[in-house]
mmCIF file of the N, C-alpha and C atoms, coordinates in Angstrom:
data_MODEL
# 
_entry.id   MODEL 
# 
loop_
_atom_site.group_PDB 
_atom_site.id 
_atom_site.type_symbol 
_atom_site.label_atom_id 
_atom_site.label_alt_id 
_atom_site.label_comp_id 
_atom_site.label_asym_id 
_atom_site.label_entity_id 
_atom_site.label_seq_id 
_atom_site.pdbx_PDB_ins_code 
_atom_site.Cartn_x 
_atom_site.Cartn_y 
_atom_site.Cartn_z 
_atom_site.occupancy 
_atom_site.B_iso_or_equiv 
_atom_site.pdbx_formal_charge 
_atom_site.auth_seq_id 
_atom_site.auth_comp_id 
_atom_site.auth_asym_id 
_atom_site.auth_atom_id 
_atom_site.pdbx_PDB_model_num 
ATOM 1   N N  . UNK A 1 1  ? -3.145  8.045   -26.233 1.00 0.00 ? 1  UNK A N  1 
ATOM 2   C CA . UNK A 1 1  ? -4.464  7.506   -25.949 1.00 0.00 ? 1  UNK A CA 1 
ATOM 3   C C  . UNK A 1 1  ? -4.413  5.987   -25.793 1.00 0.00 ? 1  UNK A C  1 
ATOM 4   N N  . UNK A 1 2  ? -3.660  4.953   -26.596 1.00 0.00 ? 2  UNK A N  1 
ATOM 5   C CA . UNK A 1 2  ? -3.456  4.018   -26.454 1.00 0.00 ? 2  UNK A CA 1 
ATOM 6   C C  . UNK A 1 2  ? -3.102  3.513   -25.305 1.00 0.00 ? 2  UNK A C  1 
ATOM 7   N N  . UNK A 1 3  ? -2.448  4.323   -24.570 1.00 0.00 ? 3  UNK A N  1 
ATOM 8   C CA . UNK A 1 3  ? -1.776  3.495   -23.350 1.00 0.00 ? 3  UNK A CA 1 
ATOM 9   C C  . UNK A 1 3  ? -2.368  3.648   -21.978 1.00 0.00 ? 3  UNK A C  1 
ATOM 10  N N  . UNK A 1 4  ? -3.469  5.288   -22.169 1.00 0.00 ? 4  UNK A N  1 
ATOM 11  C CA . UNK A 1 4  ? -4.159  5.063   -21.200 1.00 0.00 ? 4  UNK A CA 1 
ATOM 12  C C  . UNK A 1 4  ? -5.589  3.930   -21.159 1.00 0.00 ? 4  UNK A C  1 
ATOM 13  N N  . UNK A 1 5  ? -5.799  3.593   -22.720 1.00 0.00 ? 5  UNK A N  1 
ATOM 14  C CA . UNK A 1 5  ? -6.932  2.522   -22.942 1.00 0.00 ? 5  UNK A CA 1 
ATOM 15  C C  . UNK A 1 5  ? -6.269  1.061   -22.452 1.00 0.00 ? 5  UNK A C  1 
ATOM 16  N N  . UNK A 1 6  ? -5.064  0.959   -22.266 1.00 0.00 ? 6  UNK A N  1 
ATOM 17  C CA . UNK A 1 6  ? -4.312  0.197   -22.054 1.00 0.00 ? 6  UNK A CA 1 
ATOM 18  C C  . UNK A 1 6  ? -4.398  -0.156  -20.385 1.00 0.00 ? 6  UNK A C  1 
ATOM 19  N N  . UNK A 1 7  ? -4.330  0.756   -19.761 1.00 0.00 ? 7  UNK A N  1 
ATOM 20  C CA . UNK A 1 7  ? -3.981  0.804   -18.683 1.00 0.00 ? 7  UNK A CA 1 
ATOM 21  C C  . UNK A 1 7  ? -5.661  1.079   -17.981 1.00 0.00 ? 7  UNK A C  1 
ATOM 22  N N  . UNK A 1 8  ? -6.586  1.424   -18.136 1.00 0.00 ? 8  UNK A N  1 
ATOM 23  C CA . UNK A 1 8  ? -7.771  1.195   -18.071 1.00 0.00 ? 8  UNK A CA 1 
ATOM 24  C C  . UNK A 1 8  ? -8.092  0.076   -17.916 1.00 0.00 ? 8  UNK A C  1 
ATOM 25  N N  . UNK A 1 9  ? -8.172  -0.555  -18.855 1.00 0.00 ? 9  UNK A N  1 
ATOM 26  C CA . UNK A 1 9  ? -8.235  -2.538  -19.392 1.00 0.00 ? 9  UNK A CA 1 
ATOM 27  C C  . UNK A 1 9  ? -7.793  -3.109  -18.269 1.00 0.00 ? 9  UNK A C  1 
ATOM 28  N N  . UNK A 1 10 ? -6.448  -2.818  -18.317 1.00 0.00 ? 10 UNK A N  1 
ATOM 29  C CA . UNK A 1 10 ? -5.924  -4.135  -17.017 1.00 0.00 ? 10 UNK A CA 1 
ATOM 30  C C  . UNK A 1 10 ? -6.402  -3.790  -15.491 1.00 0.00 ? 10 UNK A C  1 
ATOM 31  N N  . UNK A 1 11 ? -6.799  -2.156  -15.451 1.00 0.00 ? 11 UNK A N  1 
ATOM 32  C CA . UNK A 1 11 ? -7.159  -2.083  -14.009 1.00 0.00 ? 11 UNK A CA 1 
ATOM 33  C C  . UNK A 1 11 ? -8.402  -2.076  -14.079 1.00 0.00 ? 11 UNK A C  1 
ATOM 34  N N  . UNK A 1 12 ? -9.453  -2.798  -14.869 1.00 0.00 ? 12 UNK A N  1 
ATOM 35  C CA . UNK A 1 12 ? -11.057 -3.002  -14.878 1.00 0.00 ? 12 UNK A CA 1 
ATOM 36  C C  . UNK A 1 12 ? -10.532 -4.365  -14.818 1.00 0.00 ? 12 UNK A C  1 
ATOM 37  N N  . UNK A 1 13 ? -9.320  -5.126  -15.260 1.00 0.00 ? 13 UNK A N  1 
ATOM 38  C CA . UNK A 1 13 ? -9.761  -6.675  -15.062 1.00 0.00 ? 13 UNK A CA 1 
ATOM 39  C C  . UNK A 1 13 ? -8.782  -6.968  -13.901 1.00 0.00 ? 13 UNK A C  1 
ATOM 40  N N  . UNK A 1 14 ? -8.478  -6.567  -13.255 1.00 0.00 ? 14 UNK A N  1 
ATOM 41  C CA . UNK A 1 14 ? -8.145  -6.721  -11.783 1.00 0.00 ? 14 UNK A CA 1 
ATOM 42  C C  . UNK A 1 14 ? -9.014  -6.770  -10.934 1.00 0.00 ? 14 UNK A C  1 
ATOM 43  N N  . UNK A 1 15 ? -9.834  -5.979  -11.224 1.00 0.00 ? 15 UNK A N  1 
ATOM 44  C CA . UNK A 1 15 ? -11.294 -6.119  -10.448 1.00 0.00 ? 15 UNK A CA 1 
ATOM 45  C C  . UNK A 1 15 ? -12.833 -6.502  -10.679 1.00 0.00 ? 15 UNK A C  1 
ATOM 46  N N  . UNK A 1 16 ? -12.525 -6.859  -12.369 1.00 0.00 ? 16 UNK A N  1 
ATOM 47  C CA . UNK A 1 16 ? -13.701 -7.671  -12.871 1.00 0.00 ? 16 UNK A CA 1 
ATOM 48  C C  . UNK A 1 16 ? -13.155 -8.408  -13.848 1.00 0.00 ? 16 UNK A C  1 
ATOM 49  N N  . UNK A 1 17 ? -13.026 -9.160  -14.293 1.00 0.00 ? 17 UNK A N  1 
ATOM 50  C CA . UNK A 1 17 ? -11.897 -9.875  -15.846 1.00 0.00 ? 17 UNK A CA 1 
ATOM 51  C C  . UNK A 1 17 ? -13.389 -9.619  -16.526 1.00 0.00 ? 17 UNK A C  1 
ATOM 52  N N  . UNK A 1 18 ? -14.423 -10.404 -16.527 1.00 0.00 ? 18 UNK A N  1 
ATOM 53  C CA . UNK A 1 18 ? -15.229 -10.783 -17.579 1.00 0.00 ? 18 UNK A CA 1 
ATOM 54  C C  . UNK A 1 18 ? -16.162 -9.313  -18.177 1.00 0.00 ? 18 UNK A C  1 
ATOM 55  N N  . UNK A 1 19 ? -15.957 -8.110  -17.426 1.00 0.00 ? 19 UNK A N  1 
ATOM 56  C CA . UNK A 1 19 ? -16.121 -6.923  -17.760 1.00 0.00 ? 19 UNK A CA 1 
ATOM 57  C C  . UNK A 1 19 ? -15.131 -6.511  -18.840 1.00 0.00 ? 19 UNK A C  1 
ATOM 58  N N  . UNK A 1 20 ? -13.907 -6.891  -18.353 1.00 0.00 ? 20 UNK A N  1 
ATOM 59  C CA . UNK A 1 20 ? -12.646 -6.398  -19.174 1.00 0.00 ? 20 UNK A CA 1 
ATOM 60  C C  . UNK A 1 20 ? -13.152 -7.131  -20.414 1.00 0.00 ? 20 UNK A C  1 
ATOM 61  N N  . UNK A 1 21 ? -13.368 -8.009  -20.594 1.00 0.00 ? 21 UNK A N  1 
ATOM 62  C CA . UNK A 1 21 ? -13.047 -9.019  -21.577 1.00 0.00 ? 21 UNK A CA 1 
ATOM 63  C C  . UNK A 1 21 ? -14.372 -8.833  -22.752 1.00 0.00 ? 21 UNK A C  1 
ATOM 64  N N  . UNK A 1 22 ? -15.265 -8.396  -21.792 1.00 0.00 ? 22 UNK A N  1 
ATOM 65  C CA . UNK A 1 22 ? -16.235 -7.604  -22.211 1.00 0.00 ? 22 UNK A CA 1 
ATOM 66  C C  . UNK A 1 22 ? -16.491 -6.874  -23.580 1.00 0.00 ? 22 UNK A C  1 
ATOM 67  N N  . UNK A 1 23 ? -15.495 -5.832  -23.029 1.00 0.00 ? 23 UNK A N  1 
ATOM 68  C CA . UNK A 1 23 ? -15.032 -4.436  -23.203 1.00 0.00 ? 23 UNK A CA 1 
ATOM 69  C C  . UNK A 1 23 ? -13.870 -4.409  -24.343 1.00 0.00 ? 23 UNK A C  1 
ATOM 70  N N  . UNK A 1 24 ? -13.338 -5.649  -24.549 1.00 0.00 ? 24 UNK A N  1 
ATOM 71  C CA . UNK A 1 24 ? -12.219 -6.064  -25.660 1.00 0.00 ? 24 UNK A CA 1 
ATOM 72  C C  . UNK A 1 24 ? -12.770 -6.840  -26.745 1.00 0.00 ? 24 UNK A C  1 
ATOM 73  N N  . UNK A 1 25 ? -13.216 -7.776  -26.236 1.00 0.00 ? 25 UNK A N  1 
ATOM 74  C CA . UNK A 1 25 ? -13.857 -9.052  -26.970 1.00 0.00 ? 25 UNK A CA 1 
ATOM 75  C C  . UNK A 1 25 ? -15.706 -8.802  -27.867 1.00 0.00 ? 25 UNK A C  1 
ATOM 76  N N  . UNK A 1 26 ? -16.267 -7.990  -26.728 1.00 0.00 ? 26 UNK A N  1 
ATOM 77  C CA . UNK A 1 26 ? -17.373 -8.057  -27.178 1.00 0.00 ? 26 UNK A CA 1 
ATOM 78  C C  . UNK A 1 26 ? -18.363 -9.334  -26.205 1.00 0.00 ? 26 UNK A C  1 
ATOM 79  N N  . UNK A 1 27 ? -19.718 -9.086  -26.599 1.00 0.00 ? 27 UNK A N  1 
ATOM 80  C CA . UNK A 1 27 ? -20.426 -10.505 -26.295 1.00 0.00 ? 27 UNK A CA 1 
ATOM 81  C C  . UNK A 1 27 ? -20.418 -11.576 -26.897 1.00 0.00 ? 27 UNK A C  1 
ATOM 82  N N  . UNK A 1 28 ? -19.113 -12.607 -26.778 1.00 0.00 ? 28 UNK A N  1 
ATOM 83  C CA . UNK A 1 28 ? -19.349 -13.751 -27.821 1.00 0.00 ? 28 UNK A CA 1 
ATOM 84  C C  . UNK A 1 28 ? -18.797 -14.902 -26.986 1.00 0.00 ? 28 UNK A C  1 
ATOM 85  N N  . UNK A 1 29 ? -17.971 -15.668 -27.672 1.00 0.00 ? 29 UNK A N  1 
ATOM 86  C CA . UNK A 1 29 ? -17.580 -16.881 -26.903 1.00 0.00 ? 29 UNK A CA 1 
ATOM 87  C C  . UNK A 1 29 ? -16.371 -16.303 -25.644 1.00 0.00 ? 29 UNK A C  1 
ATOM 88  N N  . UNK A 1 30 ? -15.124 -15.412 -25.961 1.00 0.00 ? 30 UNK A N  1 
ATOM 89  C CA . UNK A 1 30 ? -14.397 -15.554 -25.148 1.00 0.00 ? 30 UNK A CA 1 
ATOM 90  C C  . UNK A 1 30 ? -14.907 -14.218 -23.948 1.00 0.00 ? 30 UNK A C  1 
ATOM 91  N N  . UNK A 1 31 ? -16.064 -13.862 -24.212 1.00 0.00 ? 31 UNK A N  1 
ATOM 92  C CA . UNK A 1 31 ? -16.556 -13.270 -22.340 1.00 0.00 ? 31 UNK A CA 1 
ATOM 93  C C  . UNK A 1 31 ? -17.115 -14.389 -21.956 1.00 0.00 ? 31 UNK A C  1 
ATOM 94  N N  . UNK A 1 32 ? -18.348 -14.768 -22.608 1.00 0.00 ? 32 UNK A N  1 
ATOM 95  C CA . UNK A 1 32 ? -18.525 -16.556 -21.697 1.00 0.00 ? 32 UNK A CA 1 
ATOM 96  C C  . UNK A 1 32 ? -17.807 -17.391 -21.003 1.00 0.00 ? 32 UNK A C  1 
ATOM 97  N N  . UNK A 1 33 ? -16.511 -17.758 -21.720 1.00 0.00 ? 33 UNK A N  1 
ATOM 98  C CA . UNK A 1 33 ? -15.866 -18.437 -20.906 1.00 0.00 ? 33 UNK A CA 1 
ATOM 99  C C  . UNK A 1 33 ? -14.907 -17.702 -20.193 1.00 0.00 ? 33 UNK A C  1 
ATOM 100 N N  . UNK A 1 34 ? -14.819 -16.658 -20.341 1.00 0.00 ? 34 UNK A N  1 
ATOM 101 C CA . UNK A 1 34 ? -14.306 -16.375 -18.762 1.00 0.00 ? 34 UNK A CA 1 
ATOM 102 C C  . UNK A 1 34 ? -15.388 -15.779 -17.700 1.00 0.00 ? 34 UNK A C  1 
ATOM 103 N N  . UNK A 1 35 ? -16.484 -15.724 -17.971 1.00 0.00 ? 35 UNK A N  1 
ATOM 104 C CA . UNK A 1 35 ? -17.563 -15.500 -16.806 1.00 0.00 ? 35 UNK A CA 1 
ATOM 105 C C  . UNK A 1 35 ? -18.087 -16.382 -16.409 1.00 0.00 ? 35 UNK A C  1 
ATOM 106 N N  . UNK A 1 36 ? -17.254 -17.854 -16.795 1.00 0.00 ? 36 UNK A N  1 
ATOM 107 C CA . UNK A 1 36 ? -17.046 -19.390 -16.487 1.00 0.00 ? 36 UNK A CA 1 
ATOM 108 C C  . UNK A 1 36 ? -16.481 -19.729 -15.619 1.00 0.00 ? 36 UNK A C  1 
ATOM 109 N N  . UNK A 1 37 ? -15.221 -18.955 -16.452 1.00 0.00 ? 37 UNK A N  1 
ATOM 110 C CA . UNK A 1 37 ? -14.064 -19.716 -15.486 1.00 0.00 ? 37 UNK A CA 1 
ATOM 111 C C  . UNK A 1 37 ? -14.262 -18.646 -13.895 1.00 0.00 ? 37 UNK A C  1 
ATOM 112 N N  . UNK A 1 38 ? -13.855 -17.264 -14.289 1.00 0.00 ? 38 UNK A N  1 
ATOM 113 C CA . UNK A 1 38 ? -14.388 -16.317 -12.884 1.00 0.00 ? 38 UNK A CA 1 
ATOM 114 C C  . UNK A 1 38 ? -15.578 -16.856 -12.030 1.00 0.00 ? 38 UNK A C  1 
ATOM 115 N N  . UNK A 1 39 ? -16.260 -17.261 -12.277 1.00 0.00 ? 39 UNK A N  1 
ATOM 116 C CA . UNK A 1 39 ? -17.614 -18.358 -11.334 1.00 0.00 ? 39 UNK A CA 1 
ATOM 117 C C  . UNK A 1 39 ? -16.841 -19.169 -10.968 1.00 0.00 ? 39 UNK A C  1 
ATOM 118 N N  . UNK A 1 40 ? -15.816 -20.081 -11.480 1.00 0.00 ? 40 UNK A N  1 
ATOM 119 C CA . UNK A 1 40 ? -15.413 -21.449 -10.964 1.00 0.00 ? 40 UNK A CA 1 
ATOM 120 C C  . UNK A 1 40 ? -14.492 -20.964 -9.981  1.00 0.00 ? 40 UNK A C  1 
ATOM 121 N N  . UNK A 1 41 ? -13.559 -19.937 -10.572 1.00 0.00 ? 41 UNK A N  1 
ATOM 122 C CA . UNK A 1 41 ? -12.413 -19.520 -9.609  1.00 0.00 ? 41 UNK A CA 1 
ATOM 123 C C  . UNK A 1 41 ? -11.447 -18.465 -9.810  1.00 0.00 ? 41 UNK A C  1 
ATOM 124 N N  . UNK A 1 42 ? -11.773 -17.668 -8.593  1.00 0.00 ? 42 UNK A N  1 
ATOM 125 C CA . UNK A 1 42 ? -11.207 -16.130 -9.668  1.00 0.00 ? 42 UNK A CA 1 
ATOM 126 C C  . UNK A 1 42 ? -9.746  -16.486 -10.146 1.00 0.00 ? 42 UNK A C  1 
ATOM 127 N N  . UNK A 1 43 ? -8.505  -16.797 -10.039 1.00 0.00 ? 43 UNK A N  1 
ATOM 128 C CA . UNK A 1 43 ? -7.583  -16.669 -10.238 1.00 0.00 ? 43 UNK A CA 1 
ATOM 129 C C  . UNK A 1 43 ? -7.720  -17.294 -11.625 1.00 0.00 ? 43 UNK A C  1 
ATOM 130 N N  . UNK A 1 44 ? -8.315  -18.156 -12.533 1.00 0.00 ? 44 UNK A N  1 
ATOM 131 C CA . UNK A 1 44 ? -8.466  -18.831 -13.918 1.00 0.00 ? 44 UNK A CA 1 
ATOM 132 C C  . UNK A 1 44 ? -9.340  -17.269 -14.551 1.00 0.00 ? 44 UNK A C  1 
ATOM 133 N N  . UNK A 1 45 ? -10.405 -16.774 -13.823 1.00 0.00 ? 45 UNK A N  1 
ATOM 134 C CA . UNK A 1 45 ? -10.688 -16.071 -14.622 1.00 0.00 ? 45 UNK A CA 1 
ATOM 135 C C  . UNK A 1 45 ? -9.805  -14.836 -14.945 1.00 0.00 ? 45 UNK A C  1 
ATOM 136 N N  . UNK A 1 46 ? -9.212  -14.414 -13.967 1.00 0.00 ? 46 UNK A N  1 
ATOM 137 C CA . UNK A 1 46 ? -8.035  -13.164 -14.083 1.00 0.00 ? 46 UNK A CA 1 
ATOM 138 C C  . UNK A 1 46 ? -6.949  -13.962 -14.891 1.00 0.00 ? 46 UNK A C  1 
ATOM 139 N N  . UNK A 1 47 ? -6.347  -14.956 -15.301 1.00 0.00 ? 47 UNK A N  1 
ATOM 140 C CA . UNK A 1 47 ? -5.320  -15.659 -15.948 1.00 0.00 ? 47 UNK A CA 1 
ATOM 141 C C  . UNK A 1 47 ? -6.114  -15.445 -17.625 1.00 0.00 ? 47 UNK A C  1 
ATOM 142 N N  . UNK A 1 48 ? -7.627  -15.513 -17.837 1.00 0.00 ? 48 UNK A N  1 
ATOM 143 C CA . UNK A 1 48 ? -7.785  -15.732 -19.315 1.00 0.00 ? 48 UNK A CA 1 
ATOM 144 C C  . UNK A 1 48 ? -8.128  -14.479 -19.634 1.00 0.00 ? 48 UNK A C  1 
ATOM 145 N N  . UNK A 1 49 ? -8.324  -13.185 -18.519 1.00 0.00 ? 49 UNK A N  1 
ATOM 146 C CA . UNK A 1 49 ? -8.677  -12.221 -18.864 1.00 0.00 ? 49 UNK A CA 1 
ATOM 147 C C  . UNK A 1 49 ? -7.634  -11.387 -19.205 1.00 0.00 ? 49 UNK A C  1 
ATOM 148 N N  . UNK A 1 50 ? -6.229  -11.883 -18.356 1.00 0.00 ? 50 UNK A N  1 
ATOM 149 C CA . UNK A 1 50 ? -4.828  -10.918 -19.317 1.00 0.00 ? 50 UNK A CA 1 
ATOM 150 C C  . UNK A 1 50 ? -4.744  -11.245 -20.274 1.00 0.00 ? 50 UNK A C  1 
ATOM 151 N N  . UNK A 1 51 ? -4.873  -12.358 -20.542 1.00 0.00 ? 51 UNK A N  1 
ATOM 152 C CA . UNK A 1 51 ? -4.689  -13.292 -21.718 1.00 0.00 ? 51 UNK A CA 1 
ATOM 153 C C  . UNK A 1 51 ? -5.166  -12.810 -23.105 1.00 0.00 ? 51 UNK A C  1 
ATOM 154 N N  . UNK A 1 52 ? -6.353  -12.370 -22.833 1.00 0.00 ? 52 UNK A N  1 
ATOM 155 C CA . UNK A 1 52 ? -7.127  -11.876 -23.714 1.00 0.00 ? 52 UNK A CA 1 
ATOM 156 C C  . UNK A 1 52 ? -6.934  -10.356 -24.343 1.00 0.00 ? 52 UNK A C  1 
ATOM 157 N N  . UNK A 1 53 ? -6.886  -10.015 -23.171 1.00 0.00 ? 53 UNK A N  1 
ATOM 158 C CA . UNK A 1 53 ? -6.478  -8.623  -23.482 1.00 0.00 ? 53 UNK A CA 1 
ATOM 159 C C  . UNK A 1 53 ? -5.184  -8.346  -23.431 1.00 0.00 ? 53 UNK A C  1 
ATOM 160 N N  . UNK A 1 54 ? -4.060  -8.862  -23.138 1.00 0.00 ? 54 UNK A N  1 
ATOM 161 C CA . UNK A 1 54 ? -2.724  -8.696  -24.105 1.00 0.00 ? 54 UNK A CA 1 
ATOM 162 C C  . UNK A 1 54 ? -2.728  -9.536  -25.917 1.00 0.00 ? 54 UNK A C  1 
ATOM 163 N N  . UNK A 1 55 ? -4.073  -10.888 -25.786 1.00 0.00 ? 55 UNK A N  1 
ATOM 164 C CA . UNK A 1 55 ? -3.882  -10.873 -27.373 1.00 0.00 ? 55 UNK A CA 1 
ATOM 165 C C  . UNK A 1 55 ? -3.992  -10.035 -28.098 1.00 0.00 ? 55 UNK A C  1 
ATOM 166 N N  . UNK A 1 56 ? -5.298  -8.850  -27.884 1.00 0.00 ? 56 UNK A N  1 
ATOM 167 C CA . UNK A 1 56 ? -5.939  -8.101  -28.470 1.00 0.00 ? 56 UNK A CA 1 
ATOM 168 C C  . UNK A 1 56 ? -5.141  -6.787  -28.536 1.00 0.00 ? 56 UNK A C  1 
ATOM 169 N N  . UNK A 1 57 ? -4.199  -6.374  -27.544 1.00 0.00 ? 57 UNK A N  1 
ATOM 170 C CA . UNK A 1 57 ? -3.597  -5.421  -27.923 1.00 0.00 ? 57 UNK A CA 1 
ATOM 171 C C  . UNK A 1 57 ? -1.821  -5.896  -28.915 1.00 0.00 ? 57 UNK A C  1 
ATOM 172 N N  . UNK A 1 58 ? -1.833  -7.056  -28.148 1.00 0.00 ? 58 UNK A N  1 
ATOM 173 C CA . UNK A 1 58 ? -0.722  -7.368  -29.494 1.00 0.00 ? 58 UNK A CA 1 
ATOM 174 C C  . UNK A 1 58 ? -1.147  -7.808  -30.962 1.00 0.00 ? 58 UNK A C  1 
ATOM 175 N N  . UNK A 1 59 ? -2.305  -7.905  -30.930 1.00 0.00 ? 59 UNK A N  1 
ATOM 176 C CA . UNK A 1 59 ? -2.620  -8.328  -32.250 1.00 0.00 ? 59 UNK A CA 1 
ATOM 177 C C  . UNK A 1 59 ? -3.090  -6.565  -32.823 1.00 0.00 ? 59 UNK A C  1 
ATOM 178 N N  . UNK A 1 60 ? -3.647  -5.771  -32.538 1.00 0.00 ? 60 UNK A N  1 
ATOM 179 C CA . UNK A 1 60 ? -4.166  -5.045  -32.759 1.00 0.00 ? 60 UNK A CA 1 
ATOM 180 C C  . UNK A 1 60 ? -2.859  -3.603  -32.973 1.00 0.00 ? 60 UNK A C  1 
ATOM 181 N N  . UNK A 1 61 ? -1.499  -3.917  -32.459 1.00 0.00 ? 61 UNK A N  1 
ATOM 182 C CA . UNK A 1 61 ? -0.072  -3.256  -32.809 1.00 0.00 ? 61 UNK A CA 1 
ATOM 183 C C  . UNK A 1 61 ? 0.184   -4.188  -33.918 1.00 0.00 ? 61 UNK A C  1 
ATOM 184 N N  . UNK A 1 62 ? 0.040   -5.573  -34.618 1.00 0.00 ? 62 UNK A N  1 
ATOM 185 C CA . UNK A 1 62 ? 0.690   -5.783  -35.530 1.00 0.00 ? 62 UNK A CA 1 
ATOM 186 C C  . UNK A 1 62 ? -0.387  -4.982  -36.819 1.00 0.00 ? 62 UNK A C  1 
ATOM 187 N N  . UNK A 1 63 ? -1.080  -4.713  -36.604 1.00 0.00 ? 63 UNK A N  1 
ATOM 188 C CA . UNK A 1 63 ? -2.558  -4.518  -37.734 1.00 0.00 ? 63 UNK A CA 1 
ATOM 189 C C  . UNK A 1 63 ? -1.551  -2.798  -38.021 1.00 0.00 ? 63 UNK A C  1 
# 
């Protein structure tokens, strides 16, 4: 199950990051700023949206 939630994630933020980030993070500071940075320029917002969601799944394998 993990790896298809895995693989879900990165192919919702290929085509939306701040959905993805959404969907990991919740509504707080780090979907804001990437529905920041994605407004300013998609390639920053797809850069903080792997970002995010490889922290969350590497942090979430050390737990």
């Amino acid at each position: 199950m993990a790896i298809m939630e895995r693989i879900l994630i990165f192919t919702i933020n290929i085509f939306c990051p701040p959905l993805s980030v959404l969907l990991v993070a919740g509504p707080g500071m780090d979907c804001l700023i990437n529905t920041l940075f994605f407004i300013a320029g998609v390639i920053p917002g797809h850069i903080h949206g792997f970002y995010v969601t490889c922290t969350y799944f590497h942090r979430k394998h050390k737990v």
